[in-house]
Structure formats: structure tokens, C-alpha cells
Steps between C-alpha positions, in 0.01 A plus 500: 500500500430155621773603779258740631203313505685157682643734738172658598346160497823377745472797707149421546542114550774597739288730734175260517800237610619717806178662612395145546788394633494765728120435588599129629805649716239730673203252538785288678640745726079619595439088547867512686421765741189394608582146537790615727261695772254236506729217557664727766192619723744483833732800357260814492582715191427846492214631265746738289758186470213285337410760309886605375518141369189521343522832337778476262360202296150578498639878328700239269219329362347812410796587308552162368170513345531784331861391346317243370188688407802774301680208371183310300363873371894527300434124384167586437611851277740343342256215358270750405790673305587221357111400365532880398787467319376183269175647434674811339721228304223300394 
């Protein structure tokens, strides 16, 4: 049993990990991209190219956050399983 409930708790642990790790990588490449057309104001980019480099990471945090969001509900299941479990022992 306790195999179960540390790999629901890892699982967990694990997801919160990369959904925040992925959050960083896609704040970077938003604070990248625009840094790279204001510093260049000489070299005329095209609306839909801005927007390309944009697009992808904004859609990334929204699925970061709810990787995260997923990941603390199973840590937050599996502690309430847990409290469940020792009541009903107690």
C-alpha cells in the first residue's frame, strides 16, 4: 500500500516540478522575444512573425498552469486519503 500512496505523492511532486519548470522556460522565451524586437527597431518584423514567437509560449503557460493546477489536486487526494485512511484506523 504505501507503494501506492508515495507514488501518487511522486507523481504529483513530479508534475508541480515540470509545470514550473516549464512556466520559467516560457516567461524566458516571452521576455526573449520581446527584448529581441526592441533592441532591433532598424529590422522591421512583420506583425504575424511577432506574433508566431509570441504565440506558442503564451498557449504554454496556460498549459503549464494547469499541469500544475492537476498535479497539486493528486497530492492534494492523496493526503486526503491518507487523513481518511487513519481516521478509519483510529
Amino acid at each position: 500500500m504505501s507503494t501506492i500512496q508515495g507514488s501518487a505523492f511522486s507523481h504529483g511532486l513530479t508534475g508541480v516540478h515540470r509545470g514550473m519548470n516549464n512556466l520559467r522556460r516560457d516567461a524566458q522565451e516571452i521576455a526573449n522575444a520581446g527584448i529581441a524586437h526592441s533592441s532591433s527597431p532598424d529590422k522591421p518584423v512583420s506583425e504575424q512573425v511577432k506574433n508566431a514567437e509570441f504565440e506558442r509560449p503564451l498557449v504554454g503557460l496556460i498549459e503549464d498552469n494547469q499541469q500544475v493546477s492537476a498535479s497539486v489536486e493528486v497530492i492534494k487526494t492523496q493526503s486526503e486519503m491518507i487523513g481518511s485512511l487513519l481516521n478509519e484506523m483510529a
